[in-house]
N, C-alpha and C positions, 0 to 999 in steps of 0.2 A: 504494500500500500504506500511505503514514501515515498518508495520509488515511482510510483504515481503520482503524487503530491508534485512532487522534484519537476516532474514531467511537464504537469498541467503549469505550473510555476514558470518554469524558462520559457515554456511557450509565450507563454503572455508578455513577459519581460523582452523577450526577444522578437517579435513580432509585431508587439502594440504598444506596449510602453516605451521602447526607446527610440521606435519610430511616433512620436507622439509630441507636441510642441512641450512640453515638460510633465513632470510628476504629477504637479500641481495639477496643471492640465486635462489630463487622463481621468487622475482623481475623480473632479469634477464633470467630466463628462460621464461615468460611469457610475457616479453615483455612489463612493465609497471613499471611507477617510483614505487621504493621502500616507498616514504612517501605513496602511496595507500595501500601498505601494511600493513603498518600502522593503517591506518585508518581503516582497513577489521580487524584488530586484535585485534579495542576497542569490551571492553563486552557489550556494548550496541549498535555494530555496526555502522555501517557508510553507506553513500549512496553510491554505485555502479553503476556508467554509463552502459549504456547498451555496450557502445563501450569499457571500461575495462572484463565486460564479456565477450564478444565475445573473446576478444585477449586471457583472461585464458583458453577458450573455444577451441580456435582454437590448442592452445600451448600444450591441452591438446590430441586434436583429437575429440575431440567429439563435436556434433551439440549442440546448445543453447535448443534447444527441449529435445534432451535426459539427458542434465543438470536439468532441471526441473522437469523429470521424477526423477533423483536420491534424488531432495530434498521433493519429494512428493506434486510437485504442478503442 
């Protein structure tokens, strides 16, 4: 499972947050405190609530199922 964690973690960081006009940024378009940003943008990851995914998920448009699909699980 953290290994999942780790997974879901980089993706985002790698992906959407640092292509993203800042932390701050992101933060606020998704709907969730900036220190979670944070924690998504350590290199050894951090844990992600299921209800932080959804809100990136939803902010993004896309279902928590086709998020899974894009990280290959």
């Amino acid at each position: 499972m953290d290994g999942l964690k780790k997974k879901i973690c980089n993706y985002i960081a790698s992906e959407w947050i640092r292509k993203s006009k800042s932390n701050r940024q992101f933060a606020k378009d998704h709907a969730i405190d900036e220190k979670l940003v944070r924690r998504i943008l350590k290199p050894e990851g951090s844990g992600i609530s299921l209800t932080t995914l959804e809100r990136i998920c939803e902010a993004r448009e896309i279902k928590i199922s086709e998020f899974f699909q894009m990280i290959g699980e």
